[in-house]
KEFIBA-554160 format. One record per atom (N, C-alpha, C, CB): residue in one letter; x, y, z. Coordinates in steps of 0.05 Angstrom, whole numbers, plus 5000, padded with zeros to 4 digits. Glycine has a CB too. Layout:
N
aXYZ ...
This chain:
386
x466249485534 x465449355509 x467449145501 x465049555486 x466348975502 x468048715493 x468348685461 x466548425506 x470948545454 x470548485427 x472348195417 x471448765409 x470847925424 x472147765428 x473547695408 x471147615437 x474147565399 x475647325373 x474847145367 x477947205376 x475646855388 x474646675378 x475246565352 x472646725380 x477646565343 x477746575317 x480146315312 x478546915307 x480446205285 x481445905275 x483446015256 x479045675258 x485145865250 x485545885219 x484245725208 x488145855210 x483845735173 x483145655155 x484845565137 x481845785149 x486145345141 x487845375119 x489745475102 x487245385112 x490845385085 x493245585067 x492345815056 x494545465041 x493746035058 x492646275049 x494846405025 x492246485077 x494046575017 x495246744999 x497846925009 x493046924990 x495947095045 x498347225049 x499347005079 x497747615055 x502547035065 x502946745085 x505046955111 x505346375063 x505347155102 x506847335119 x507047655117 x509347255118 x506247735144 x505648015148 x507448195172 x502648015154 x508348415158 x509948545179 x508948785193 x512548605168 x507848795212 x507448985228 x509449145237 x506448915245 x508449415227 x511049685233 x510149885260 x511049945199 x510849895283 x510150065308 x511250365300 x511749925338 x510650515284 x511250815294 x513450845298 x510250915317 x515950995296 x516951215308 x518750945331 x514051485323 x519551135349 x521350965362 x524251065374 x521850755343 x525951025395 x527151185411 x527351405407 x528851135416 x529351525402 x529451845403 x527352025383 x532551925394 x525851835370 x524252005353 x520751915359 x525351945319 x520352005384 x517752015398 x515452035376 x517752285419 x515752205355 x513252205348 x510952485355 x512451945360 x508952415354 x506052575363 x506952475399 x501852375343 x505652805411 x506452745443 x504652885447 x509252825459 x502052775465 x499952845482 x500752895504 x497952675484 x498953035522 x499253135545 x500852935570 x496453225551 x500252655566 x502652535574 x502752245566 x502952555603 x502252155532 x503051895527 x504552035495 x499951615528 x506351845487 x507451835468 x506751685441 x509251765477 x506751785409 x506151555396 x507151395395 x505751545381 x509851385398 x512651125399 x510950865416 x516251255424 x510450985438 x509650775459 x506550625448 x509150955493 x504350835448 x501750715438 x502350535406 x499251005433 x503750685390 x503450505373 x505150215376 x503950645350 x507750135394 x509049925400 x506249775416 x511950005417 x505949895433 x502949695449 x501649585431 x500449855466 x500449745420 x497149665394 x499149395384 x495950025355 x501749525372 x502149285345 x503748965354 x504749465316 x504748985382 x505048805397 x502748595409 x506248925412 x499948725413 x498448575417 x496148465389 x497348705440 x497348655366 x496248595343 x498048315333 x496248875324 x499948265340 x501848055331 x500647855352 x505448135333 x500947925367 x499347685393 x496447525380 x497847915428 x494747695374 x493347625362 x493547415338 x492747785359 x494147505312 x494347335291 x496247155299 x495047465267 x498747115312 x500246855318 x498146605331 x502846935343 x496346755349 x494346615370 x492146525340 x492546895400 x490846565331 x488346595323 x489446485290 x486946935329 x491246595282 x492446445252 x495346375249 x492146645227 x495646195271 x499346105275 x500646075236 x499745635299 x498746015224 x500645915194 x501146215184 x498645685164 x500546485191 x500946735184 x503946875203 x497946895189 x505946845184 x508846915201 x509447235210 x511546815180 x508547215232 x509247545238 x511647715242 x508047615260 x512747975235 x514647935230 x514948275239 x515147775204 x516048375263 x515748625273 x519348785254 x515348595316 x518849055259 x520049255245 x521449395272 x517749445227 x520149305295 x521249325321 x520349215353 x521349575321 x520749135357 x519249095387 x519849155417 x518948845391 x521749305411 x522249555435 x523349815429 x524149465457 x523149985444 x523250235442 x526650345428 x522550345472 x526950295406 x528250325396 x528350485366 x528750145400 x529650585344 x529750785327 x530450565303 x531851045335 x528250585289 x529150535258 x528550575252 x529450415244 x530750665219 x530250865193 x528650775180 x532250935175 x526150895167 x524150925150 x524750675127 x524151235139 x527650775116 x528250555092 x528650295101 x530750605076 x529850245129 x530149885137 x527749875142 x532049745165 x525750045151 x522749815161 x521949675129 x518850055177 x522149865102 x521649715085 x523049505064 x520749835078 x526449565085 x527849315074 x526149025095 x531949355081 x525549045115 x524748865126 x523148735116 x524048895144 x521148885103 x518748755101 x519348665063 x515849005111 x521148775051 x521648625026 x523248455030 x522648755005 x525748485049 x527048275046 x525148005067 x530248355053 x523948005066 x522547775089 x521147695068 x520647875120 x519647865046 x517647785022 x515147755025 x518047565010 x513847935042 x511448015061 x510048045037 x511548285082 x507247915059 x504748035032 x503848205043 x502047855019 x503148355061 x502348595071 x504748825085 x500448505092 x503848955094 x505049205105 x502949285129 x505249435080 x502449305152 x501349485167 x503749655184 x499249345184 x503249885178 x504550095190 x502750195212 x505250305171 x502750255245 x501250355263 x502250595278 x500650155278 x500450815274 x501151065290 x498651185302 x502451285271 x499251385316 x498051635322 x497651885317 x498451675334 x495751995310 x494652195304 x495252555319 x492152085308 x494952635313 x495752975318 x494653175307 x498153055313 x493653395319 x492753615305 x492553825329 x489853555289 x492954035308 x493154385320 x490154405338 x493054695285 x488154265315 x485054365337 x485154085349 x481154465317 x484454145383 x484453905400 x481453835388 x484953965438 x479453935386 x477453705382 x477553475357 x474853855379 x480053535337 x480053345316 x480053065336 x483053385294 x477952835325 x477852575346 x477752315314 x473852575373 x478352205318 x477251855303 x480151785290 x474051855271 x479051605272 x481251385265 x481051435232 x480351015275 x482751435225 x483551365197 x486051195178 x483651575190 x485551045164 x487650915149 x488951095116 x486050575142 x491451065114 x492551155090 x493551025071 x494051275093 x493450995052 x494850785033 x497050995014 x492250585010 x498350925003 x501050954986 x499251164956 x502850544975 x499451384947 x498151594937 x498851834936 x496251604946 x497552004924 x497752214917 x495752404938 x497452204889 x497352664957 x495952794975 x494152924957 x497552974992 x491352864967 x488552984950 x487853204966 x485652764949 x488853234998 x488053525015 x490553565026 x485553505040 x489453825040 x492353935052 x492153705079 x492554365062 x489653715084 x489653515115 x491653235115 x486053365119 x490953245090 x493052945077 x495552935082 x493352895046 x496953135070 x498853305063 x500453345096 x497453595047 x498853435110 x500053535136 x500653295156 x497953735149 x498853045152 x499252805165 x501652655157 x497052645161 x502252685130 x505252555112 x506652745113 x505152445080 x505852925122 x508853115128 x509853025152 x508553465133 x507853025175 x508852975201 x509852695210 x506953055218 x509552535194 x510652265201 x513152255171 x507451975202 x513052265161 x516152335143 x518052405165 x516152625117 x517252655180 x519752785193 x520652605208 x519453035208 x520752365211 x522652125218 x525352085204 x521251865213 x525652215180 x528452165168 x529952305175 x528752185144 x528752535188 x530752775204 x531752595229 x528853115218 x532252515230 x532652265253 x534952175245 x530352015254 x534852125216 x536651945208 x539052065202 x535851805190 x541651905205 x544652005192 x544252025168 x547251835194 x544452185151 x545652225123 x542852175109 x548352005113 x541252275118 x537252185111 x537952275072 x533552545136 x539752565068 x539652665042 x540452515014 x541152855044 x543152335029 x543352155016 x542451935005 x544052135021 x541151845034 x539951505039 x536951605015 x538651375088 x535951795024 x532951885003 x533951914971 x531352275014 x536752004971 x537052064937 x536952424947 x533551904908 x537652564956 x535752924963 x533052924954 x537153234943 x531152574957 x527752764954 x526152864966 x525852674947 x525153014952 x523553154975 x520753084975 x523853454973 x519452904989 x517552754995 x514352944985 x518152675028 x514953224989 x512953474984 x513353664951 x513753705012 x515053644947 x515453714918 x513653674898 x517453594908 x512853794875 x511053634851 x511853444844 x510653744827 x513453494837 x515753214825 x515452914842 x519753324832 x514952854866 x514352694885 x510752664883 x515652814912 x509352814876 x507152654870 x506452464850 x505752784869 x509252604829 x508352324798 x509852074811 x510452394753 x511252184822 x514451894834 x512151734848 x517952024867 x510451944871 x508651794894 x507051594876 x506352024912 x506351764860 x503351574848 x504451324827 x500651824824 x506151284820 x508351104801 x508450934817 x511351204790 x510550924843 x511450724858 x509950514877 x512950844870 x507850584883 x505950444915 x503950324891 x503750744948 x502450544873 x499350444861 x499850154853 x498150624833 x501850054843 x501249784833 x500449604850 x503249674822 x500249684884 x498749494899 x496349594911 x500349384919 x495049854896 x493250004903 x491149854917 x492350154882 x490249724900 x487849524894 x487449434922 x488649254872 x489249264933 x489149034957 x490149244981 x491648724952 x491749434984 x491449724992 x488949785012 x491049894965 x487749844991 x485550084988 x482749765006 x484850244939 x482949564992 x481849365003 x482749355042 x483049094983 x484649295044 x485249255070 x485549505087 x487549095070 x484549785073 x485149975086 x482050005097 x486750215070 x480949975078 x477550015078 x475849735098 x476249975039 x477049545106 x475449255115 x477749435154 x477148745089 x480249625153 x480649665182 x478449925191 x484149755189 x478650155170 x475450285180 x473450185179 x474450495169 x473249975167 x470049875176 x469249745203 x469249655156 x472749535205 x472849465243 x472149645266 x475849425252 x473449885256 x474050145270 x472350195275 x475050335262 x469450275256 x467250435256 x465250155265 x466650625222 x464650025266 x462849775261 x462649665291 x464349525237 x466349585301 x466949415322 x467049575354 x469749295313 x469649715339 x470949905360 x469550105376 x472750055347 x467850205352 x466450465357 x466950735358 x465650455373 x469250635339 x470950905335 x470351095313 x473750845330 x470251425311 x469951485301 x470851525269 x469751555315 x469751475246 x471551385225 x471851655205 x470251085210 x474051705200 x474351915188 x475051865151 x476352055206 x475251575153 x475351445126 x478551405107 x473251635109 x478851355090 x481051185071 x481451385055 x480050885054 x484451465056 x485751675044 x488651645030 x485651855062 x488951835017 x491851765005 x493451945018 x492351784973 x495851935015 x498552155017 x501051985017 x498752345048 x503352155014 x505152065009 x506851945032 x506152224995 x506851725043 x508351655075 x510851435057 x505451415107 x514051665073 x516351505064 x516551175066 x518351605079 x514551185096 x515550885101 x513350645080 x515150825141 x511850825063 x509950605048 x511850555025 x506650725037 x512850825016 x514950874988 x515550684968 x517650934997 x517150494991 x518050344976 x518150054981 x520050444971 x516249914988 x515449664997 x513749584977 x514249655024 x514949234974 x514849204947 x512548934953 x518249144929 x509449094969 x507348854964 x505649124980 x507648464981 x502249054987 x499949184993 x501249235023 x496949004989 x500349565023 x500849615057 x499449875060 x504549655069 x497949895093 x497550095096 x497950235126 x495250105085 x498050445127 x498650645156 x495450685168 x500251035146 x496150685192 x494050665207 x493650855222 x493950475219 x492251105223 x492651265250 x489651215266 x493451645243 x491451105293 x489050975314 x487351175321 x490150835343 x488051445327 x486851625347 x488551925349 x486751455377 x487452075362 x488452365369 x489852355391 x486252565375 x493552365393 x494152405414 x493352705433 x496552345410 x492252825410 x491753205416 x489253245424 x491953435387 x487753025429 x484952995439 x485152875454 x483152905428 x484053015482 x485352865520 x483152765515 x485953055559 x480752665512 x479852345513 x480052115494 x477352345517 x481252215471 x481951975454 x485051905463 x481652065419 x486152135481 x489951995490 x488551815513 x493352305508 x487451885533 x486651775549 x485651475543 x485051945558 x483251385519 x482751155504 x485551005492 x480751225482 x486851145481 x489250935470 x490750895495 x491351075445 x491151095510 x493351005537 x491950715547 x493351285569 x489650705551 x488650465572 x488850105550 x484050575584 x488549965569 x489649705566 x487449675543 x489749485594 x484849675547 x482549625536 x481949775511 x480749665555 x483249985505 x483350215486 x485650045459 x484850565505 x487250015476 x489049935463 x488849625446 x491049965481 x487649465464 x486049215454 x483749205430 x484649115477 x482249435438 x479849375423 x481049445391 x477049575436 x483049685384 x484149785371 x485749535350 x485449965388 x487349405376 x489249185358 x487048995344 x491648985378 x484448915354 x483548705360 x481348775334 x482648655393 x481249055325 x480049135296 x480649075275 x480149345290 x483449225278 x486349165260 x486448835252 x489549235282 x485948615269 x486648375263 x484348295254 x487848215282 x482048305254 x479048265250 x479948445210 x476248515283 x480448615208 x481048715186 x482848495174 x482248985189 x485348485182 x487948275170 x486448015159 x490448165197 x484447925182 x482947665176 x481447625149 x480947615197 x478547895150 x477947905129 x479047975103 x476647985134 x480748135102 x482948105076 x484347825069 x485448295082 x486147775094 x486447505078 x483647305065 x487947315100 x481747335079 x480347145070 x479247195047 x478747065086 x478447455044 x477747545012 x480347464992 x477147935011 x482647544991 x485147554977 x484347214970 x488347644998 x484746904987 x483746674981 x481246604957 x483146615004 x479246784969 x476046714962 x476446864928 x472946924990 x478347034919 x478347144895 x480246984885 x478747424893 x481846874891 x483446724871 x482046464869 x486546694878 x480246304883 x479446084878 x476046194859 x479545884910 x475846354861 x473846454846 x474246574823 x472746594858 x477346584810 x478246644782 x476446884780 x477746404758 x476647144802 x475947464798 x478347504807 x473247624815 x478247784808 x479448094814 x477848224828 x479948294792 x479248284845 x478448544865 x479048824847 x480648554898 x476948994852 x477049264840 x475249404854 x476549274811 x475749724847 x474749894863 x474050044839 x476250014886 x472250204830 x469750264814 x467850544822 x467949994819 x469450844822 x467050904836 x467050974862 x465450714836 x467650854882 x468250814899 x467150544922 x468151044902 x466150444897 x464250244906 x465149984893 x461350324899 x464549784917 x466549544913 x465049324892 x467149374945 x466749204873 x465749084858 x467448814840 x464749274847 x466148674834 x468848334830 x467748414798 x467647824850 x469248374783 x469648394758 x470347974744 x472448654757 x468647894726 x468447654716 x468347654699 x467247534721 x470647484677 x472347434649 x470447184639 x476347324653 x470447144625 x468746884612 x471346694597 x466047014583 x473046794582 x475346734567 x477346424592 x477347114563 x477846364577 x480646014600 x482446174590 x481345524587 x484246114619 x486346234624 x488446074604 x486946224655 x491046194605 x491746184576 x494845924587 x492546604557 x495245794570 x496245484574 x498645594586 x496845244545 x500745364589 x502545404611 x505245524589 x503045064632 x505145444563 x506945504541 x507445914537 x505145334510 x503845914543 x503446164537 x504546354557 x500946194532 x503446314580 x504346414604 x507446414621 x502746314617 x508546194595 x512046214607 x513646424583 x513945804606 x512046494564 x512546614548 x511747004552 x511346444530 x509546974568 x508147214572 x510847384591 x504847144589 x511047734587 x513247874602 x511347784630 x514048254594 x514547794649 x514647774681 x514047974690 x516947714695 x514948054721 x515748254747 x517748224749 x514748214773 x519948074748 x522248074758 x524248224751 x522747884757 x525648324758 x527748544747 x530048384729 x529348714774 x530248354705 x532248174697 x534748434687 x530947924670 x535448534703 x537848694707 x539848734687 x539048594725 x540748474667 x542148444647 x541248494622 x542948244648 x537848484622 x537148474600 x536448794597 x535148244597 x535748774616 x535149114620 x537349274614 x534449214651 x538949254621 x541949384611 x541949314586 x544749264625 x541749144579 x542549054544 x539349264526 x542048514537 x537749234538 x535749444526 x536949744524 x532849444546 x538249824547 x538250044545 x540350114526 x538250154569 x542249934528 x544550024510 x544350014479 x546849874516 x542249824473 x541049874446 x539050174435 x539149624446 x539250214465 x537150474463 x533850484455 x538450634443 x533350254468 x530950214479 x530350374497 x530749994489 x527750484498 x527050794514 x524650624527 x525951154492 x524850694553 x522550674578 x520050754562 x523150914608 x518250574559 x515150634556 x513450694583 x513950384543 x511150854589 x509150794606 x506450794601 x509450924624 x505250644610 x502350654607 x501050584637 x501450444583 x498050644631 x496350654658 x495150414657 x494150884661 x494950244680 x493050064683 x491350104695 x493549894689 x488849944687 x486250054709 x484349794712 x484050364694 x486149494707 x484249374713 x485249104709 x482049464700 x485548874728 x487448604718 x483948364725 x491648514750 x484748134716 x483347874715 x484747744706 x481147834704 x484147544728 x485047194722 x484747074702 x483947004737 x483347094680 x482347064651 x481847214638 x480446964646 x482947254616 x482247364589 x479547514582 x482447154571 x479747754592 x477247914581 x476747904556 x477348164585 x473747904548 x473547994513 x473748234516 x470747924494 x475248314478 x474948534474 x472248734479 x475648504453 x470548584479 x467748804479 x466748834508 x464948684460 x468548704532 x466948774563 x467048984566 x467948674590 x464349084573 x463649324597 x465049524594 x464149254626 x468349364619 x469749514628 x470849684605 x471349384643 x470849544583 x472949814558 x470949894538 x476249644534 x468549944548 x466950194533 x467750464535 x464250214541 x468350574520 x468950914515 x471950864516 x467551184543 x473550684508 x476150714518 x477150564491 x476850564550 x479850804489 x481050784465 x483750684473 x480951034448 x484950474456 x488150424459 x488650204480 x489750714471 x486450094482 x486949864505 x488849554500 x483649764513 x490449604509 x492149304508 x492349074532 x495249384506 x493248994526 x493648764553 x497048624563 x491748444541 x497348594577 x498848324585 x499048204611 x501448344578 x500347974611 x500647804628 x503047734643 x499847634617 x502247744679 x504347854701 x503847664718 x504148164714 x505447564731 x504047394763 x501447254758 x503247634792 x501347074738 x498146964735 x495847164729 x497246844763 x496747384725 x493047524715 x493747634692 x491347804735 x491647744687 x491647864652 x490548184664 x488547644620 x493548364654 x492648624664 x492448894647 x494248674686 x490949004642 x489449204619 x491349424628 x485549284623 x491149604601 x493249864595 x491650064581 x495949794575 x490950204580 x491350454564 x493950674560 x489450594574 x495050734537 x496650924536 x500050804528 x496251084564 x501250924516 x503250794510 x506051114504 x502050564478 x507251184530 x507951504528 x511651404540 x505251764557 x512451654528 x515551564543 x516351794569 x518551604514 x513251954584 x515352074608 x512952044629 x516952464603 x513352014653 x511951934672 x509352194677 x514051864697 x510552504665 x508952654669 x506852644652 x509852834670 x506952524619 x505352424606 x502952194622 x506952324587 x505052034623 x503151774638 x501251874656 x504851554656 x502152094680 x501452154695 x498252294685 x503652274706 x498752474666 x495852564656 x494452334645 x495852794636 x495152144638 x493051934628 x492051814650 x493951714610 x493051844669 x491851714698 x490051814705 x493351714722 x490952084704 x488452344720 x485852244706 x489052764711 x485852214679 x484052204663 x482052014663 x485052214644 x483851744663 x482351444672 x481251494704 x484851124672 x481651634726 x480451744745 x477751884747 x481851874750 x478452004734 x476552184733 x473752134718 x477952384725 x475051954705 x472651744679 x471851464700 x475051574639 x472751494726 x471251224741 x473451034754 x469551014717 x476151044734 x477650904742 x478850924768 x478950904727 x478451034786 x480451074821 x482351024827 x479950984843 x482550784814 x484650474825 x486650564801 x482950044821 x486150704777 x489150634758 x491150794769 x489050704723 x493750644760 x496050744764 x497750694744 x496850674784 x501050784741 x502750734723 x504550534727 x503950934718 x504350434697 x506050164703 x508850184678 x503449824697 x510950224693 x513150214663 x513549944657 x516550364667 x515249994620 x516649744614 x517949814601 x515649524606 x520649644590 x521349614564 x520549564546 x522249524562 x521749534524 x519649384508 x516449244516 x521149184500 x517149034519 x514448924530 x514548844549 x513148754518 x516548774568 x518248794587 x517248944610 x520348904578 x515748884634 x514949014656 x517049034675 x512748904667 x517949264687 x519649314702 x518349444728 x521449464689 x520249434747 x519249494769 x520349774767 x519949304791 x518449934791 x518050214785 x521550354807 x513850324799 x522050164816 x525350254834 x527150304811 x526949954857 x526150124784 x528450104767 x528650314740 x528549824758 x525550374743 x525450504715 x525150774737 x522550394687 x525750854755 x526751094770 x529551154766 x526251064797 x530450924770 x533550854770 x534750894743 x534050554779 x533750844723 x533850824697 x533551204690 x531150594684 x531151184698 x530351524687 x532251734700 x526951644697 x534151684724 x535851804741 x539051834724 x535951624770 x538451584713 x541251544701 x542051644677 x541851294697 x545251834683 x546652064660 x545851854633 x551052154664 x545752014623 x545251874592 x548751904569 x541852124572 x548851754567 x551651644546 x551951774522 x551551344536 x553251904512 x553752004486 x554351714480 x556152254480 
């Protein structure tokens, strides 16, 4: 089965650089089938997945986490990909399980484990830090499985849920659509190496190394192609949606579970207003000067941003009490809840979930002040001063 390309760039895009992460890597093999490795399948797939987009979209800068059989720690693949200032993340692995007939493909995004199946897949690819010198340290002693690590989990990744959950859902659809692979669908759990990368990324598991005809499919040249060749067919259509929504003054949102563009009627708000509106940026000094006034970390849940100014009376905030707004990176992004401990926040999430919302997550600040979630960890970590 062929699955050609044929494919151009289009122009300037949104994401102008993407880092592809291969699995695992020297001494830490990974998932081991009867005789291929995930270290190796996933270096193949994501080497010819880079081949691809350089070929097919040269203005997209690719930017590998490794490209030979070599060992790196969990935390540099996602210094790489922040310090490079990546708009994506693909992470690529292999699959494993106790029952050999488990077979197909699934993608993970940055979340909270909803099954134990979840649970057992981010266990087994975490154990890469055991790998590492001084892993207890370099982590802070977290423990990636703890309760306590599901509010941390769901705090830190969700703010890129959205485009996530988008690009996780357009590679099972390659998968299931192109490939012909079996799709086992778009899930959460907690994977170290998503943790803490500071733009949209998701983990990929290609196949069953524990299933001798799905090791057998990833081992071969053609297995391994059709696989990368999904993956980039995915990358494509994301970027091109990510473009087609910003020149279309929407938002991408997820609803339900069902995809849907959300449209503001309101003009975006002048350039006075918007140099005025709180940032993303960590302003470090000021943040310090908050705290020493004794300014206390706020959190609230978001569940929903646009390029323009929603009215108060859309749709989206029927039945919903306490709704605020502000303005971040060009959009205008909605809040419910206004609490000072993440386990609080954390139940207002469940809640906006469970009421439809999927996509919300927690967003801290200062004052009005949006901070990034490394800092108000960092913040909440830190002895407090008589």
């Amino acid at each position: 089965m062929a699955l050609p390309i044929n494919l151009s760039s289009q122009g300037s895009s949104a994401v102008k650089t993407v880092v592809i992460d291969p699995g695992h890597g020297g001494r830490d093999s990974g998932a081991v089938g009867r005789r291929a490795k995930e270290k190796d399948i996933a270096l193949a797939i994501s080497l010819k997945l880079g081949e691809y987009i350089r070929e097919h979209i040269p203005d997209v800068e690719v930017i590998f986490t490794r490209e030979t059989d070599v060992f790196v720690p969990l935390h540099e693949r996602a210094q790489i990909a922040n310090d490079n200032k990546a708009d994506l993340f693909i992470s690529i692995h292999c699959n494993s399980a106790a029952n050999n007939a488990a077979i197909g493909t699934e993608t993970f995004v940055m979340g909270l484990h909803r099954s134990q199946a979840n649970l057992e897949v981010a266990r087994r690819e975490n154990k890469s830090i055991l790998y590492e010198e001084d892993y207890l340290e370099t982590y802070d002693g977290f423990d990636p499985h703890s309760p306590e690590a599901n509010i941390i989990f769901s705090f830190y990744q969700n703010t890129y849920l959205e485009q996530s959950l988008q690009m996780a859902s357009l590679v099972q659809e390659q998968f299931r659509e192109r490939a012909r692979r079996i799709d086992r669908g778009v899930k959460q759990a907690g994977f170290l190496v998503l943790y803490q990368i500071a733009m949209p990324g998701v983990l990929v598991e290609a196949g069953f190394l524990s299933n001798a005809r799905e090791e057998q499919y990833l081992m071969s040249e053609t297995g391994q192609a059709h696989i990368a060749s999904a993956i980039f067919r995915a990358f494509r259509d994301y970027r091109e949606a990510q473009n087609a929504y910003l020149l279309a003054g929407e938002t991408y949102r997820y609803t339900n579970n069902n995809r849907q563009h959300y449209h503001a009627d309101d003009e975006k708000p002048k350039p006075t207003e918007a140099a005025a509106a709180p940032g993303a940026s960590d302003n470090q000094s000021q943040t310090a000067a908050s705290i020493q006034n004794g300014t206390r970390i706020n959190f609230r849940v978001q569940f929903m941003s646009t390029s323009r100014k929603a009215d108060n009376n859309a749709p989206a905030f029927q039945g919903l009490v306490n709704v605020s707004h502000y303005f971040h990176e060009g959009m205008y992004k909605y809040t419910v809840g206004n609490v000072s401990s993440l386990e609080e926040a954390s139940k207002i999430q469940k809640e906006m979930q469970e009421a439809g919302f999927h996509d919300a997550f927690v967003v801290a600040f200062i004052d009005d002040e949006r901070i990034s979630p490394s800092e108000a960890i960092r913040l909440l970590n830190k002895p407090s001063r008589d």
